[in-house]
N, C-alpha and C positions, 0 to 999 in steps of 0.2 A: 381322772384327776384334773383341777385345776389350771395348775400351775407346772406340767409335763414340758422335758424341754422341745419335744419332738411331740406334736398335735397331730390326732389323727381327720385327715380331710372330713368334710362336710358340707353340705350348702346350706344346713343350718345354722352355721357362721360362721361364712367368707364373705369376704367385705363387698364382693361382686353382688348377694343375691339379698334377695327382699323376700320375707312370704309373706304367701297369696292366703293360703289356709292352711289347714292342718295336714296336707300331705305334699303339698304343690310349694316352691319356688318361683322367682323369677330375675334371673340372673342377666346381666349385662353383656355378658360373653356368649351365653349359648340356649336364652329364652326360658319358656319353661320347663323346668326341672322339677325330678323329686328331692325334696326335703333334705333324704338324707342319701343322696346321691353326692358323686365327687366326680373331681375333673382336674386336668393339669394348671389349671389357670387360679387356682385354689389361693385364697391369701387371705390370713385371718384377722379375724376382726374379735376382740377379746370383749369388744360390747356386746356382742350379738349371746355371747357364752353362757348358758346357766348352769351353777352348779348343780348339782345332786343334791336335795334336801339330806340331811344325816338323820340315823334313824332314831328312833326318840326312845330313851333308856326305860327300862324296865324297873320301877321302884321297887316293885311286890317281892322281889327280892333278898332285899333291906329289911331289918330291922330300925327299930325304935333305938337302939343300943348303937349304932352305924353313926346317926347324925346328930347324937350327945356329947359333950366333951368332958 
């Protein structure tokens, strides 16, 4: 979730680390890292954050009679 009051660590966004590519980090504190590796020095960055895409509703379920009024 988003918006949890308690975030669980990550180097895929702590305000320490940059990535390199798709597995690799590279962090200020402690070089290169993985991705989704964590460390004490952990402090987050809520830009780095992406949500979850939500999953996209199933119409076929619906009737014609569902979205009439």
């Amino acid at each position: 979730m988003l918006f949890k009051k308690r975030i669980e660590k990550s180097c895929s966004y702590c305000a320490y680390c940059t990535k390199l590519n798709d597995e690799q980090a590279l962090c200020i504190k402690r070089g290169v890292v993985e991705l989704n590796g964590k460390c004490r020095k952990f402090v987050y960055d809520p830009c780095k954050r992406i949500p979850v895409k939500p999953k996209a509703v199933d119409f076929q379920k619906y009737d014609s009679e569902d979205f009439s009024l």
